[in-house]
Each structure stands twice: as C-alpha cells, then as structure tokens.
N, C-alpha and C positions, 0 to 999 in steps of 0.2 A: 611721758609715761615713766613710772617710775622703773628704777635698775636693777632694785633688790627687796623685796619686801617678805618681812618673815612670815606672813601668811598667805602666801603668794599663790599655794597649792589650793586652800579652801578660796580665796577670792576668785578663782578658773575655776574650783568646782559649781559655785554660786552661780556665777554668769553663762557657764554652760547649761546647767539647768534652767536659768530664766530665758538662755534660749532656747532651748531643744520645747519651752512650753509655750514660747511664742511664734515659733517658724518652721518645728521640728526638727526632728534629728538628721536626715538628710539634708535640710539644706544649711545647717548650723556648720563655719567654716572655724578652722581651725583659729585665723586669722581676728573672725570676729569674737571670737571669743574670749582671744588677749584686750584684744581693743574694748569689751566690755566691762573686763576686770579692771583695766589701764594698766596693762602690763603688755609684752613683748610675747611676738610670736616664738622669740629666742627661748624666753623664761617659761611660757608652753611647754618648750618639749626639753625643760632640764625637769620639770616633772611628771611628764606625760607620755608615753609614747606617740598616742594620738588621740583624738577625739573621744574614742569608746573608752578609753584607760579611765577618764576623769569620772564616769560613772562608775567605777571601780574602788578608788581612792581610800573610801571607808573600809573597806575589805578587804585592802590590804594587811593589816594586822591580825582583823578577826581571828584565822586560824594558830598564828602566835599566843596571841591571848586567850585566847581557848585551852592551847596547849598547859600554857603556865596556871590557869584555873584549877585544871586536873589536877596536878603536881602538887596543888596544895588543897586539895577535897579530901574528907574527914576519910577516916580508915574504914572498912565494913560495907562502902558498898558497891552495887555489882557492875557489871561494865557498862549496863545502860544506865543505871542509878549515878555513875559518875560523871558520865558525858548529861549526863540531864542537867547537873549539877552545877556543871560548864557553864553549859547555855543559859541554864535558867539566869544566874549570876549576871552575864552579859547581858541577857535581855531585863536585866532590875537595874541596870544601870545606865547606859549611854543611849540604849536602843530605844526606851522608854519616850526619851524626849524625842524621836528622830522618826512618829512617827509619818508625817506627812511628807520631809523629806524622802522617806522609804517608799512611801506610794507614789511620788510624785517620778521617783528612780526607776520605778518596775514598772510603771506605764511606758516610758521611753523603751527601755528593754523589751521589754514584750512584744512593743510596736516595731522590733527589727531582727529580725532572722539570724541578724550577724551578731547580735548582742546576745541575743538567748544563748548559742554553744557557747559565748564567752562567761556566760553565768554560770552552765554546767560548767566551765573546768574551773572560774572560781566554785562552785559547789564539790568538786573534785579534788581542791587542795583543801578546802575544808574538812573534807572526810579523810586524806591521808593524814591530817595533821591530828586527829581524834584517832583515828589508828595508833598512828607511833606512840600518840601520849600513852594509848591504856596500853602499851606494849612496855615503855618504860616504867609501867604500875606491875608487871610482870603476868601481864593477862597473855592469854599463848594467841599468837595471829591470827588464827582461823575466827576464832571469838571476837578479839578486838576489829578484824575488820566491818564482819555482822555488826558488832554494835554500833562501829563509826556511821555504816551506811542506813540503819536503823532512827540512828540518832538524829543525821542529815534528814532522812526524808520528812520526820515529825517536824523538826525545827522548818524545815519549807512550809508544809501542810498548816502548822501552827499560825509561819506571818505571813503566810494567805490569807489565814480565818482570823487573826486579827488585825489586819488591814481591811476587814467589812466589817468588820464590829469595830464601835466608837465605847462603848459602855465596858470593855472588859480590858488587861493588862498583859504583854505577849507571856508574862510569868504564866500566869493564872492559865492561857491558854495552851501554853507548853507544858504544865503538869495534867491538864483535862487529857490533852491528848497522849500524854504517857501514859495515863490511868487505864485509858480507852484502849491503848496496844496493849496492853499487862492484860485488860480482862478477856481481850479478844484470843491472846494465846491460851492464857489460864481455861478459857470454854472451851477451844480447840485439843488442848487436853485432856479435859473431863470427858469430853466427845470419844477420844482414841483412837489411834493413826487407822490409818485405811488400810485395811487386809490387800 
C-alpha cells in the first residue's frame, strides 16, 4: 500500500462511492475502503473523520468559494441577484461535469437518516457563508440572512430538478427557478397583503 499519495483524498472518495454502490453504505467499512483505494486505514482518517465525511469532501469549499464569488460580482445587484450570481458561476463550472457523481452521492445520502442531518448542516454552512458574504457587501442582516436561505432552498430545488433532467444545464435551471421566485413574489404583490 502506498505511504503518501497526493491524491490520496479523491482516490478514498472514489472507492467509497464504488462501494457504498456495490454493498451499500452500512455495510462499507472504513477499513475497506483504504484497502480499495490501496492506501491505509491510517491515511483515512488524516482525511476523513469517518466514513460519512468522504461524501462530503467536495463541499468542503463550496461555501468558501461561494463566498469569494460574491466579493467579486458586478456592482448593482440585489442580494438575491448576487448570491444567484454565486451559484450560477459555480454551477457553469466544476458542478457541470459532476453531474453523475452528484446523483450517485444523494442516492447514498438519502438512503440514511444519519447522512441527511449531515447534509442540512452542510446546507447550514452554506447559507451562513452567503450570509456573512452579502453582510460584507454592506446588505443589513435581517436581508442577507432572507436572501442566504432564499438562495439555499432554490439551489437545492434547482439540483433536484436537474438531476431528472438529462437535457437541461444546473445554470439554466437555477436562473428558471429564480425567474419563478421573482414572478411568484411580484404576483403576491399585485395581489396585496391580507387585511
């Protein structure tokens, strides 16, 4: 087995996905799963906390880069318009190619109890991190946290609906559904608040 390998993290995320698709995720061992990659139960857990971590791996950053997207989005526009801006950005780039790995990651998830709260509170730093950003754009908190958790629920609903659709782009799907929040409020307000 080898000592040191500089891709050491994606080779244990690989072979834990080729197990969790051929044995599932309860019975995929920490153990086998170094021994898949050919690396060390040692080297595991210098990247991993445990088992569930490695479905995680990629989203690790996410909210960092997200962050630093903000940071440099055009001036003028509004706090959902910015975080849209974010996401869309990250979904024309890395997320694009990643779609099968994505679906192949949210079946395992899905499939366990214990993985789904671990998704909300990755979906939980992602919305604080969309927070603080439009806070350091000088958005007042009450606003920025709306739009962070605004922002979050669309980008969920978005790679749902495109992970059943093969024919469309998570871009495209993520502006549909911004358009679709904008006209549902904009009708709610032509409507006029309830007496």
């Amino acid at each position: 087995m080898s000592r040191w390998a500089p891709d050491a993290a994606l080779r244990l995320e690989r072979a834990a996905m080729e197990l969790f698709a051929e044995h599932g995720y309860s019975a995929t061992t920490v153990p086998s799963i170094a021994e898949r990659a050919g690396l060390t139960t040692r080297t595991f857990f210098r990247h991993f906390a445990d088992k569930r971590d490695v479905l995680f791996l990629r989203e690790r950053e996410f909210p960092e880069v997200v962050a630093r997207l903000l940071a440099g989005a055009p001036a003028g526009l509004d706090p959902l318009g910015l975080l849209m801006h974010g996401l869309e950005t990250v979904a024309a780039g890395d997320l694009e190619g990643w779609r099968g790995e994505i679906a192949a990651r949210r079946a395992v998830v899905l499939s366990e109890p214990a993985l789904r709260e671990r998704e909300l509170l990755k979906s939980a730093v992602l919305t604080d991190a969309m927070r603080d950003a439009l806070v350091e754009r000088s958005v007042p908190l009450e606003d920025a946290a709306l739009a962070a958790r605004t922002a979050a629920a669309l980008f969920d609903a978005s790679l749902e609906q495109w992970l059943g659709e093969r024919d469309s782009t998570l871009v495209v799907v993520l502006h549909e559904q911004c358009l679709r929040l904008r006209r549902l409020v904009s009708a709610a307000e032509q409507a006029g608040s309830p007496e």
